[in-house]
N, CA, C and O atoms as a MOPAC input file, in Angstrom:
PM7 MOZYME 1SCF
protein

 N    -26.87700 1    39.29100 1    54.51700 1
 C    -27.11000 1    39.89700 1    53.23400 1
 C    -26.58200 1    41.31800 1    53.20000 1
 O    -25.54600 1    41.70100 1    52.65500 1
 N    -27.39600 1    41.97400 1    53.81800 1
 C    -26.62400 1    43.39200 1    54.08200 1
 C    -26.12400 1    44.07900 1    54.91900 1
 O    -26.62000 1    43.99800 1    56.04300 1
 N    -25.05500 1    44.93800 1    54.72900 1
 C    -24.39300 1    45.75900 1    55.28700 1
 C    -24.88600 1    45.82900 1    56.46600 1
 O    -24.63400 1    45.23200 1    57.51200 1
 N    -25.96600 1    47.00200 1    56.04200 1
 C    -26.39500 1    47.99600 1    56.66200 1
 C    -26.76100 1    47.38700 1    57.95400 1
 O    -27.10500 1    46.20500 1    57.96000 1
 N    -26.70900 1    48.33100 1    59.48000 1
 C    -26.48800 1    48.06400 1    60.52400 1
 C    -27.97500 1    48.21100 1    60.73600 1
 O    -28.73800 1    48.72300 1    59.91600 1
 N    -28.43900 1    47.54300 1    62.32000 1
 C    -30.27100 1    47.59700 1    62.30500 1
 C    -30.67000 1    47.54700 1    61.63400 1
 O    -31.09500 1    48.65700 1    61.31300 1
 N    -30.96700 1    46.66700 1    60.85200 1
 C    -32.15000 1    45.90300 1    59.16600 1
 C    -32.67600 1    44.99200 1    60.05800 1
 O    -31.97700 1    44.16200 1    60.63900 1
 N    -34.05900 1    45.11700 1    60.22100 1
 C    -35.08700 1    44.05900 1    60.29300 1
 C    -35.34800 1    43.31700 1    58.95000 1
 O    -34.96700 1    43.68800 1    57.84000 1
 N    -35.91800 1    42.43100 1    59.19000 1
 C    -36.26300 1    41.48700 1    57.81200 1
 C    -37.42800 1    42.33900 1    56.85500 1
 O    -37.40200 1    42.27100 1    55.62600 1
 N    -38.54300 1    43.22100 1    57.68100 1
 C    -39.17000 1    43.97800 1    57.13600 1
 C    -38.60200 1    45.06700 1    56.27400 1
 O    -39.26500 1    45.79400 1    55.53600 1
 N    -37.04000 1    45.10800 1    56.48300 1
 C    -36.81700 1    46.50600 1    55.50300 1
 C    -35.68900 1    45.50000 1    54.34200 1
 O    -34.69500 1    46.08800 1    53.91800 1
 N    -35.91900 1    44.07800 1    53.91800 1
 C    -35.60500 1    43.96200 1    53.04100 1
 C    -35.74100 1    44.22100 1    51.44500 1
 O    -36.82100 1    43.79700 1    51.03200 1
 N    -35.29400 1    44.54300 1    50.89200 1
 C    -35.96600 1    45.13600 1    49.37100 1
 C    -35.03600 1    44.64300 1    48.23100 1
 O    -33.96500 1    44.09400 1    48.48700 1
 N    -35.58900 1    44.90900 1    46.64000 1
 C    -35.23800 1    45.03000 1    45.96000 1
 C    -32.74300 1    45.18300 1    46.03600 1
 O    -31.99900 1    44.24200 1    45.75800 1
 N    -32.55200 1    45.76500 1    46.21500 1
 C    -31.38400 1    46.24800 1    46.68100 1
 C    -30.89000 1    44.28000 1    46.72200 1
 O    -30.25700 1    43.59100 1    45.92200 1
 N    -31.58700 1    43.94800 1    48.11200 1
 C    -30.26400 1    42.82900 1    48.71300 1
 C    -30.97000 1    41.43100 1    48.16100 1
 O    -30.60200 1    40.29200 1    48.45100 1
 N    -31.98000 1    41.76600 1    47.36800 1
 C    -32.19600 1    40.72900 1    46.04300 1
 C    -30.85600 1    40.71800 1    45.06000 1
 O    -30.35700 1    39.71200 1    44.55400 1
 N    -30.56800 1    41.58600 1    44.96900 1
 C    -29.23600 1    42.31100 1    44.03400 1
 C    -28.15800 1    41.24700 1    44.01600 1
 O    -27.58900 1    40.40900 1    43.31700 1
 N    -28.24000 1    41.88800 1    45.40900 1
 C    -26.79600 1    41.98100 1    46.48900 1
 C    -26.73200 1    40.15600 1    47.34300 1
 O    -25.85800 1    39.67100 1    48.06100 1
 N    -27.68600 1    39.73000 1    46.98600 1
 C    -27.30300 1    38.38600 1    47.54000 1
 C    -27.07800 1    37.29800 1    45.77600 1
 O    -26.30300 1    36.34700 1    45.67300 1
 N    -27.86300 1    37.75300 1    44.79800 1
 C    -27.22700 1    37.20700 1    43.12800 1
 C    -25.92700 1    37.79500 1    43.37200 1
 O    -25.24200 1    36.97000 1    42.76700 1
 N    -25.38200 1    38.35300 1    43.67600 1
 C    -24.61100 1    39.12300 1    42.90800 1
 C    -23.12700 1    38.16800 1    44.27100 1
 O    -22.17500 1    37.54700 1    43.79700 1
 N    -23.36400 1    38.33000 1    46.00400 1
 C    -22.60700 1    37.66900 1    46.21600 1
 C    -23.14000 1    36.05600 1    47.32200 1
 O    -22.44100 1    35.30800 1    48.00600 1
 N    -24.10300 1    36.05900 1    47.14600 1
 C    -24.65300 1    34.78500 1    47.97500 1
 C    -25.22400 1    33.89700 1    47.49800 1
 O    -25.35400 1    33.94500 1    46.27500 1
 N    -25.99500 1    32.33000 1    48.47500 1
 C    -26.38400 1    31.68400 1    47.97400 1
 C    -27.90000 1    32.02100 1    47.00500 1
 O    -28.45600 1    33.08700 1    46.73900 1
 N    -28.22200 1    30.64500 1    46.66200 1
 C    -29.66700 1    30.60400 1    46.48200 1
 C    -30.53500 1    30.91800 1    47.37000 1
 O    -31.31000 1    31.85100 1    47.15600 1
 N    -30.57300 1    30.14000 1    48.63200 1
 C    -31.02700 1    30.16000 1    49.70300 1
 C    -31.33900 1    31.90400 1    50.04100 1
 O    -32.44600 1    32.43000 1    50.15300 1
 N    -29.98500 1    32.56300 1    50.15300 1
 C    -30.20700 1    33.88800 1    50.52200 1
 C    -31.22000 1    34.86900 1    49.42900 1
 O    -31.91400 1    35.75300 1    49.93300 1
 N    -31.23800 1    34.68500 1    48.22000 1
 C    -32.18200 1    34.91200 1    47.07700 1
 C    -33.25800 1    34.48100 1    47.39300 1
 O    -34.12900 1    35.32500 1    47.60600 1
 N    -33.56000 1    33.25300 1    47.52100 1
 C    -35.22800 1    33.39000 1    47.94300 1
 C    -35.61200 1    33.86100 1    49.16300 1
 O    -36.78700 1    34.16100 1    49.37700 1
 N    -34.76500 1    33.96000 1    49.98100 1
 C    -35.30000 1    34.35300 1    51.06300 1
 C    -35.28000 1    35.97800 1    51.10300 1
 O    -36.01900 1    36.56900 1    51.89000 1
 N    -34.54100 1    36.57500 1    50.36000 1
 C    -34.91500 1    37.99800 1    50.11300 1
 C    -36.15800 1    38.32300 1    49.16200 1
 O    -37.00600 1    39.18000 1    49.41100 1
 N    -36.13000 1    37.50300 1    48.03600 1
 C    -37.54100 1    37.35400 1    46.81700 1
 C    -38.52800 1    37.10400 1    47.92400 1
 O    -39.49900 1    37.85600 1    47.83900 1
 N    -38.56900 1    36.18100 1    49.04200 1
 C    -40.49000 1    35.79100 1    49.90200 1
 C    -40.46900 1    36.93500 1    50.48800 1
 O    -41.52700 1    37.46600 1    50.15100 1
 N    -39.67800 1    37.91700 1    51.43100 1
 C    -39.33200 1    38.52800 1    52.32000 1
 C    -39.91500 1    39.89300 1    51.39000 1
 O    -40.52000 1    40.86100 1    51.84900 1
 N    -39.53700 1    39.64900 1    49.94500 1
 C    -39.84400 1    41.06600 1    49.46500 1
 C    -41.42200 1    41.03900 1    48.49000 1
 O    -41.89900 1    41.93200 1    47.79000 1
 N    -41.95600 1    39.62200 1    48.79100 1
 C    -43.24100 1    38.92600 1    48.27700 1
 C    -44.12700 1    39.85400 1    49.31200 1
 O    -44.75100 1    40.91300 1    49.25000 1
 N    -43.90300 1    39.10700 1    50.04300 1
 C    -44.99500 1    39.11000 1    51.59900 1
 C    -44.97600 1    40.22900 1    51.95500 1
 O    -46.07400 1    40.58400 1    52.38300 1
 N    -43.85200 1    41.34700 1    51.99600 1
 C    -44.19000 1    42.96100 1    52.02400 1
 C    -44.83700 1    43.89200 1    50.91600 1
 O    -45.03800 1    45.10300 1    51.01600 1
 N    -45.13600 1    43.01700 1    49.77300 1
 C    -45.87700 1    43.56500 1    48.59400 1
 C    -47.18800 1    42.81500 1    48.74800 1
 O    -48.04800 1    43.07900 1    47.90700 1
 N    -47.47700 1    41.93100 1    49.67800 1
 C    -49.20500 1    41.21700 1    49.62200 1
 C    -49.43800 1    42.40100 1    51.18000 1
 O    -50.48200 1    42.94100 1    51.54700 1
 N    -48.20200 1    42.47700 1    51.73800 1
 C    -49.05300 1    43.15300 1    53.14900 1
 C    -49.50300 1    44.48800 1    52.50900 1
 O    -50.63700 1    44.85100 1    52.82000 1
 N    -48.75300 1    45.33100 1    51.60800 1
 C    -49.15700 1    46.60400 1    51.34100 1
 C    -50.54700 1    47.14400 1    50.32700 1
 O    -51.15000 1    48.21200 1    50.22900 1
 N    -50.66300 1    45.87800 1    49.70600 1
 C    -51.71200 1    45.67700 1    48.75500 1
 C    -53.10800 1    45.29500 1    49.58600 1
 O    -54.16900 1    45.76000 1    49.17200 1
 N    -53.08400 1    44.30000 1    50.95900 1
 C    -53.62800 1    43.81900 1    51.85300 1
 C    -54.19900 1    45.01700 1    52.58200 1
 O    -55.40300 1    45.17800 1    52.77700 1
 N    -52.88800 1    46.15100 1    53.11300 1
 C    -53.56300 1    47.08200 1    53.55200 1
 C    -54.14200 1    48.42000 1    52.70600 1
 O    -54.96900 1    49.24200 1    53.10200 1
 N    -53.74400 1    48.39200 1    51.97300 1
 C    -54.70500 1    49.35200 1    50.90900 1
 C    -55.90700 1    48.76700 1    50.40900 1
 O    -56.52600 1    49.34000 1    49.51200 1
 N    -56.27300 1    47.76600 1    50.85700 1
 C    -57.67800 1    47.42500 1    50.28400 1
 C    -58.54700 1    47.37700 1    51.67700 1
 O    -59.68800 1    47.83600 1    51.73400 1
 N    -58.05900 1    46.93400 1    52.49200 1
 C    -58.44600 1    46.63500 1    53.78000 1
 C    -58.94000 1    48.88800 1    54.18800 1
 O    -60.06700 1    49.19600 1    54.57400 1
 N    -58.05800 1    49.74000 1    54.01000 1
 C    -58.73200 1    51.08300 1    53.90900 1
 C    -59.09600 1    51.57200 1    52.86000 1
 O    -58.80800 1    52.76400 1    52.96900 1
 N    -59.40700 1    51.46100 1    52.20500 1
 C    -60.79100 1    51.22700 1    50.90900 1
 C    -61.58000 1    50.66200 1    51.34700 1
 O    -62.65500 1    51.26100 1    51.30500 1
 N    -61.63600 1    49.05800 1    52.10600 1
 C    -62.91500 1    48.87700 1    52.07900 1
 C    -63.11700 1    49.78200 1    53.56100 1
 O    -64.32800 1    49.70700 1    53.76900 1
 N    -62.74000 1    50.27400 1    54.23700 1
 C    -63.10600 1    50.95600 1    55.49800 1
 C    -63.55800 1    52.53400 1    55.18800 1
 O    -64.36400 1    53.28500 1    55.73600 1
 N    -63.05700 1    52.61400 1    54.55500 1
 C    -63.35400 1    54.06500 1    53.85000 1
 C    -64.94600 1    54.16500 1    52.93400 1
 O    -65.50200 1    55.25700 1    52.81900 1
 N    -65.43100 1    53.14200 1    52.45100 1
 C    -66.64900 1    52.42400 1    51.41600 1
 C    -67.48300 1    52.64300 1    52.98400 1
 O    -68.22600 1    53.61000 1    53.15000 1
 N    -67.23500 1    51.58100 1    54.10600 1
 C    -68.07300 1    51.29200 1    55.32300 1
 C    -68.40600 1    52.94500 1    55.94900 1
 O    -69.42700 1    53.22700 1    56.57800 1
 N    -67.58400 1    53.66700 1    55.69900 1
 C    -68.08600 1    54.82600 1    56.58800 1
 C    -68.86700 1    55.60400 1    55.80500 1
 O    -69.38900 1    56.61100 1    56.28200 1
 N    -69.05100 1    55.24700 1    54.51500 1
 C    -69.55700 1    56.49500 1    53.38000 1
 C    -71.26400 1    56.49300 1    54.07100 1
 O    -72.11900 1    57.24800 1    53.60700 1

């Protein structure tokens, strides 16, 4: 998908959603769309997860 040199799958984003419509398959589209799913449930996951830890210490 992209260029860029050392990309883990974790630093996929928005960008090579783009960039794989624009020159790749389907295949490569969803797999950038889950890739950029599952890093928006982990970040939401961990902001609640310190909220509720932050609630436990009050």
């Amino acid at each position: 998908m992209s260029t860029t040199s050392n990309r883990g799958q974790d630093d996929i984003g928005k960008n090579d959603i783009g960039e794989a419509v624009a020159t790749g398959t389907n295949r490569q589209v969803m797999t950038a769309a889950l890739f950029l799913a599952m890093d928006e449930e982990l970040l939401h996951e961990t902001e609640r997860d310190n909220r509720d830890a932050g609630l436990a210490m009050v």
